[in-house]
N, CA, C and O atoms as a GROMACS GRO file, in nm:
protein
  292
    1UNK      N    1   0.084  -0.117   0.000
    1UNK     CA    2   0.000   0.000   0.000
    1UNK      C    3   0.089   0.123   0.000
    1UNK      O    4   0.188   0.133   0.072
    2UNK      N    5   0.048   0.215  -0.082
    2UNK     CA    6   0.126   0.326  -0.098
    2UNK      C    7   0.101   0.467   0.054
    2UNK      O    8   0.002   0.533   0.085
    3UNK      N    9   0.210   0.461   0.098
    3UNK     CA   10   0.184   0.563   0.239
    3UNK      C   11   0.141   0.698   0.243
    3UNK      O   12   0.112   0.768   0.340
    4UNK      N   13   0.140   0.732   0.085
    4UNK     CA   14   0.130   0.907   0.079
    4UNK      C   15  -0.035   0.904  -0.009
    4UNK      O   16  -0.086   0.986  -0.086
    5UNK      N   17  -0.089   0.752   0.052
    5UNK     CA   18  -0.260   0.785  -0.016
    5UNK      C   19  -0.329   0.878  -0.001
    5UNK      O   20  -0.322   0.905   0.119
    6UNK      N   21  -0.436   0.992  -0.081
    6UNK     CA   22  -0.490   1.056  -0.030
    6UNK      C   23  -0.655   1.058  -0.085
    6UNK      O   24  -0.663   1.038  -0.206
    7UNK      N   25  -0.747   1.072  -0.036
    7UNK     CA   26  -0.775   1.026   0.099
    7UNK      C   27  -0.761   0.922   0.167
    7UNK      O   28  -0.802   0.815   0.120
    8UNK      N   29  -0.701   0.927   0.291
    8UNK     CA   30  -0.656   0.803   0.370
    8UNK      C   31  -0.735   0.706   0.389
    8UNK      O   32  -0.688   0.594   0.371
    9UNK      N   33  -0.895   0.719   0.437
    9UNK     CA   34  -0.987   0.627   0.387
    9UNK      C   35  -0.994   0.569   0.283
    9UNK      O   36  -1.098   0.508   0.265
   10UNK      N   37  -0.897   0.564   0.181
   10UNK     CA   38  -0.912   0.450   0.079
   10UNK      C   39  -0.865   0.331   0.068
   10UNK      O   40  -0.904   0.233   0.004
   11UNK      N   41  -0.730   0.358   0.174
   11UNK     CA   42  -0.665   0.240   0.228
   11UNK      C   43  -0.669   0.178   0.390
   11UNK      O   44  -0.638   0.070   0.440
   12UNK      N   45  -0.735   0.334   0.454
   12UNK     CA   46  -0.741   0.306   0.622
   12UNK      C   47  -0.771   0.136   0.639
   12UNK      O   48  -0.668   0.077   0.672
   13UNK      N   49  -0.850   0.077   0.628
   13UNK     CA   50  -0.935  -0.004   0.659
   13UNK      C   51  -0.861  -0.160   0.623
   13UNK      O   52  -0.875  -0.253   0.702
   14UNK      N   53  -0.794  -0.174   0.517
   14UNK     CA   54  -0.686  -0.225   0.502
   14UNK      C   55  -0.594  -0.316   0.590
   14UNK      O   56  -0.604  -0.438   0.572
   15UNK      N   57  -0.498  -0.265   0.690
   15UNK     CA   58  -0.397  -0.342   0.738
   15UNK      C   59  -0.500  -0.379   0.866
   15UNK      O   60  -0.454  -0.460   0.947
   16UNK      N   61  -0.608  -0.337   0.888
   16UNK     CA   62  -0.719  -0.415   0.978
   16UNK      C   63  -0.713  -0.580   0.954
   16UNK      O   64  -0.657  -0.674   1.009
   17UNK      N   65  -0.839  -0.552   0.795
   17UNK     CA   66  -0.855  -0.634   0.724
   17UNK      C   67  -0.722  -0.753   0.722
   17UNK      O   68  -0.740  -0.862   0.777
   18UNK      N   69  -0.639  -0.733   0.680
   18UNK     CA   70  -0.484  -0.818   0.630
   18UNK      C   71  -0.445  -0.899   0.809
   18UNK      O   72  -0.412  -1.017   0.820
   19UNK      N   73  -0.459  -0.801   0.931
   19UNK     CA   74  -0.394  -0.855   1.012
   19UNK      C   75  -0.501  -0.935   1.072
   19UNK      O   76  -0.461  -1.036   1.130
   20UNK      N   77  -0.614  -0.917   1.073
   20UNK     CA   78  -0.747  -0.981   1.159
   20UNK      C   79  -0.745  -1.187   1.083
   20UNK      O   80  -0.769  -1.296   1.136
   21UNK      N   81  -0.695  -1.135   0.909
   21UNK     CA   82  -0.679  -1.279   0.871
   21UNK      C   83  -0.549  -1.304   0.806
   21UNK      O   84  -0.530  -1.347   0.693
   22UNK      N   85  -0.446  -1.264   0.915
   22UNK     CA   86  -0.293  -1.347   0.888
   22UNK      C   87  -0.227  -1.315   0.733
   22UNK      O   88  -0.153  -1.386   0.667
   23UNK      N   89  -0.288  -1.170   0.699
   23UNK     CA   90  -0.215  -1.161   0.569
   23UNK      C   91  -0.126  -1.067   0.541
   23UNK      O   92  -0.174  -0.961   0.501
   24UNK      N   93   0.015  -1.075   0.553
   24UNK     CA   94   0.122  -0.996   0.550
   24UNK      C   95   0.060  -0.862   0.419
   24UNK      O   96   0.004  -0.868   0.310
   25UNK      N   97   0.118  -0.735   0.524
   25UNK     CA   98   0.119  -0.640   0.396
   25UNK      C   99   0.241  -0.550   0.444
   25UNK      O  100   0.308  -0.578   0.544
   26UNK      N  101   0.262  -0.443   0.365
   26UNK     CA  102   0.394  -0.383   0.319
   26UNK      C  103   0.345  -0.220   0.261
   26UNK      O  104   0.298  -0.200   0.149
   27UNK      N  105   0.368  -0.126   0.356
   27UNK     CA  106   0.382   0.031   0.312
   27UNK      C  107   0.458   0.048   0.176
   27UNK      O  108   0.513  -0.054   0.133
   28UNK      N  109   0.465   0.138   0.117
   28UNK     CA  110   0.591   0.194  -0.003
   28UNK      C  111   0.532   0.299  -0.016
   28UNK      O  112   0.415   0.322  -0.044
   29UNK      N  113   0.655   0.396   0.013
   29UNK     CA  114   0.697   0.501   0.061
   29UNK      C  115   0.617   0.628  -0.009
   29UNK      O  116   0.581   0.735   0.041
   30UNK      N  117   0.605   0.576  -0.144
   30UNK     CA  118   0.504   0.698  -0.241
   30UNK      C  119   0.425   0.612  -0.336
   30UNK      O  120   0.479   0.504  -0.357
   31UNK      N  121   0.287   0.638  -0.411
   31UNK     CA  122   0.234   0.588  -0.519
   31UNK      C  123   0.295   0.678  -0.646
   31UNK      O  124   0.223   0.691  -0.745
   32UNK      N  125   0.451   0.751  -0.644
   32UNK     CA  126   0.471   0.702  -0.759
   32UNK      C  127   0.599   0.634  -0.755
   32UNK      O  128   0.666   0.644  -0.857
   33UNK      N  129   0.657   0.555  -0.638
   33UNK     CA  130   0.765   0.471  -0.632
   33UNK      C  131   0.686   0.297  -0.664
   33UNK      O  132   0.735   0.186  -0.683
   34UNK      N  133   0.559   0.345  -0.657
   34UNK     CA  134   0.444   0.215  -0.652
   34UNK      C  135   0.389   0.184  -0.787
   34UNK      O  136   0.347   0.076  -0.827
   35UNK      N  137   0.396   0.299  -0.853
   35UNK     CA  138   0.377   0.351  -1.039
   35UNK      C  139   0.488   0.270  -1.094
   35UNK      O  140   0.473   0.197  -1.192
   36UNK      N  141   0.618   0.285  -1.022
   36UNK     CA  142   0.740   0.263  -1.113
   36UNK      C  143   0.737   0.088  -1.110
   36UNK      O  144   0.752   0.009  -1.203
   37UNK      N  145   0.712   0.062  -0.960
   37UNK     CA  146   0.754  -0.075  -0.946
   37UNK      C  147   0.650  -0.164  -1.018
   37UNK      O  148   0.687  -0.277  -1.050
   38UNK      N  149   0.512  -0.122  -1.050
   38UNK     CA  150   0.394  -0.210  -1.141
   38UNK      C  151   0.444  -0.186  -1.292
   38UNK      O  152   0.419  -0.264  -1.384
   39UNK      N  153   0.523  -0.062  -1.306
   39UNK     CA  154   0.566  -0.019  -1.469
   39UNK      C  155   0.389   0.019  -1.520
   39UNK      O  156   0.338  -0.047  -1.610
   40UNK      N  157   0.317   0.123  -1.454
   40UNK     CA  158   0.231   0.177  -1.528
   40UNK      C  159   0.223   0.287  -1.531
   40UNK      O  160   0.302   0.351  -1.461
   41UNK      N  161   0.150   0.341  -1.593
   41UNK     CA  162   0.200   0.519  -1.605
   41UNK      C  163   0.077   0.618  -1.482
   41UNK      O  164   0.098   0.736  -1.453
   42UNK      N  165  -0.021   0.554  -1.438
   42UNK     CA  166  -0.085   0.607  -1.336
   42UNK      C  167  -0.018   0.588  -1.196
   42UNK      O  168   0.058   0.494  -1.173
   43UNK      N  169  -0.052   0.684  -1.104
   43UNK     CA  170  -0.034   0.630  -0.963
   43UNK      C  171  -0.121   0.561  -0.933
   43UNK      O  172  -0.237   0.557  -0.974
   44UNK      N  173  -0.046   0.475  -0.826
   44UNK     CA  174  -0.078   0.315  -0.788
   44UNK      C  175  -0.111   0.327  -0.650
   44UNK      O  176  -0.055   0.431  -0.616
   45UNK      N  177  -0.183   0.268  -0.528
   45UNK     CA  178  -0.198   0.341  -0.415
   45UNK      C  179  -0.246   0.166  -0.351
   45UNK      O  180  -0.271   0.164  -0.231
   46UNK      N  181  -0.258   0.036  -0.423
   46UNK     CA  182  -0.239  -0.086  -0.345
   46UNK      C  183  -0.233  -0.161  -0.464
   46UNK      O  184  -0.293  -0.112  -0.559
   47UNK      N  185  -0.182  -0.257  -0.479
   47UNK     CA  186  -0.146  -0.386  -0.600
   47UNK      C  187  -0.120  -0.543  -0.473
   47UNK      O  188  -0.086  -0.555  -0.356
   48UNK      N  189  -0.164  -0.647  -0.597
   48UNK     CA  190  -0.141  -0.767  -0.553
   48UNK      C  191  -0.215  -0.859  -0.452
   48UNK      O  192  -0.210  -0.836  -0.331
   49UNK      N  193  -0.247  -0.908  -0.476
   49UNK     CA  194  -0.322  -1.030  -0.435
   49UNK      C  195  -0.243  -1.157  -0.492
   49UNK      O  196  -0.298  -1.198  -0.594
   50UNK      N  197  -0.127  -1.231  -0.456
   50UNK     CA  198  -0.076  -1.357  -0.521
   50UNK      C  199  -0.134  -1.465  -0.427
   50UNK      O  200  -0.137  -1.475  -0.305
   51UNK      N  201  -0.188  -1.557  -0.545
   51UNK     CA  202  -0.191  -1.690  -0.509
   51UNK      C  203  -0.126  -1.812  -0.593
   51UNK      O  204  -0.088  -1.795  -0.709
   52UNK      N  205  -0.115  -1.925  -0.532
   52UNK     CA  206  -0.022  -1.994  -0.554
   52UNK      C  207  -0.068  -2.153  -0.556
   52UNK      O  208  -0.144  -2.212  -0.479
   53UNK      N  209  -0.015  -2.189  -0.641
   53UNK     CA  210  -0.046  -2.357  -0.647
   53UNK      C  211   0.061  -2.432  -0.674
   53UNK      O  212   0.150  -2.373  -0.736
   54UNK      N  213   0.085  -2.565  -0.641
   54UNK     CA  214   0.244  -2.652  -0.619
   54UNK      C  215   0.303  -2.645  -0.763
   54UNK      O  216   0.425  -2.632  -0.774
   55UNK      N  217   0.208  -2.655  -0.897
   55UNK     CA  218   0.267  -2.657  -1.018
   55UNK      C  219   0.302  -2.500  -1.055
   55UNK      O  220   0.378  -2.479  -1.150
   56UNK      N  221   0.247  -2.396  -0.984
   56UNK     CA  222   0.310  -2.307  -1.056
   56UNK      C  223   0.446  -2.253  -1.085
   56UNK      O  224   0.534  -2.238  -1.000
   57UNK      N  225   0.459  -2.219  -1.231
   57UNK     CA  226   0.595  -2.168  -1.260
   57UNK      C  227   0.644  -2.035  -1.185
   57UNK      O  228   0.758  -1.992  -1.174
   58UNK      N  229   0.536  -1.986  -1.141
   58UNK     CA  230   0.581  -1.872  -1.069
   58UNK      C  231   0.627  -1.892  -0.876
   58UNK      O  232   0.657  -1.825  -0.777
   59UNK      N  233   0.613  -1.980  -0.904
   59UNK     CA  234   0.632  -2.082  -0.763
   59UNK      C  235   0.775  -2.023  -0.674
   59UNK      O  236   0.767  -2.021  -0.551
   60UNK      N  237   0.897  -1.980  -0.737
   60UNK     CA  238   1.024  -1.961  -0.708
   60UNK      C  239   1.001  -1.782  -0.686
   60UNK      O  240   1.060  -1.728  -0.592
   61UNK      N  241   0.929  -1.714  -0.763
   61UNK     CA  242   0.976  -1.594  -0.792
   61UNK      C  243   0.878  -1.538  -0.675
   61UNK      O  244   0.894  -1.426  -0.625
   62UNK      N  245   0.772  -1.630  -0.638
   62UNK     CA  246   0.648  -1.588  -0.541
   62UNK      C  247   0.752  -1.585  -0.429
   62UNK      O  248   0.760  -1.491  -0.350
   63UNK      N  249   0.814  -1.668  -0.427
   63UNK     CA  250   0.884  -1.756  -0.256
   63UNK      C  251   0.972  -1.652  -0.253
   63UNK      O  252   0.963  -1.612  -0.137
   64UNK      N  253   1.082  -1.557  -0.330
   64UNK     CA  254   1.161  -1.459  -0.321
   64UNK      C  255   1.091  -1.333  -0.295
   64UNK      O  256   1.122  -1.246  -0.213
   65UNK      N  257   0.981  -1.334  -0.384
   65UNK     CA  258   0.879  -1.205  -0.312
   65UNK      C  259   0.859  -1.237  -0.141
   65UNK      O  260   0.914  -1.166  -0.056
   66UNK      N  261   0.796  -1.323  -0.116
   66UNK     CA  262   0.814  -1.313  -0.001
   66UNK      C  263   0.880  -1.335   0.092
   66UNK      O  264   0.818  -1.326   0.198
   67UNK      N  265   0.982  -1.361   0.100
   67UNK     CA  266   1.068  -1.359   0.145
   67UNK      C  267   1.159  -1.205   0.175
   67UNK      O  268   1.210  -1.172   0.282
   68UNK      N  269   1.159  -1.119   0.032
   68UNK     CA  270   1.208  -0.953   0.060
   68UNK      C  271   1.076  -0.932   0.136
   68UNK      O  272   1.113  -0.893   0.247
   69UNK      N  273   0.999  -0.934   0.136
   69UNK     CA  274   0.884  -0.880   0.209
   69UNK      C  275   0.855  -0.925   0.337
   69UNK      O  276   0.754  -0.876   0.388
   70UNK      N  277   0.920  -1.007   0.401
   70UNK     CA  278   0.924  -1.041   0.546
   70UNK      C  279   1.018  -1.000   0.557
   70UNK      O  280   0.988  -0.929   0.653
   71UNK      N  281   1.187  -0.966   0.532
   71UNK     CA  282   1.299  -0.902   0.555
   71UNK      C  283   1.224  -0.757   0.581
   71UNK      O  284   1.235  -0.741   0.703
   72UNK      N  285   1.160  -0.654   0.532
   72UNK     CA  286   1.077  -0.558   0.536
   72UNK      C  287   1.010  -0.536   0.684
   72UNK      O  288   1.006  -0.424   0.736
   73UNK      N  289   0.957  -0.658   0.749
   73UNK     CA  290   0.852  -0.665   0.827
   73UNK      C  291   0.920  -0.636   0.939
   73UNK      O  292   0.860  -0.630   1.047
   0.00000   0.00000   0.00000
């Protein structure tokens, strides 16, 4: 979630939500450091929802995402 949201009610409600059911989340610092990292040309102000299954190919690159993202925590 991007920290410089405005209005803050768009994300307030949020790290409620995430911690009440065990789901790691992660500040970044501006929505347009959050623009750069999706590579779209709007500001970005929350991204991502990954899910995961044993065959997926994205299986390695998920496990390194989270992994920087608990180093974060």
């Amino acid at each position: 979630m991007a920290a410089d949201v405005e209005p803050l009610g768009i994300v307030f409600h949020l790290p409620v939500i995430c911690e009440d059911n065990n789901v790691p989340y992660v500040f970044v610092g501006s929505k347009t450091a959050f623009r750069r990292a999706c590579a779209v040309t709007q500001p970005v102000a929350i991204a991502a929802s990954i899910t995961q299954y044993e065959g997926s190919q994205l299986k390695s690159q998920i496990r390194d995402i989270h992994e920087n993202v608990e180093q974060l925590i």
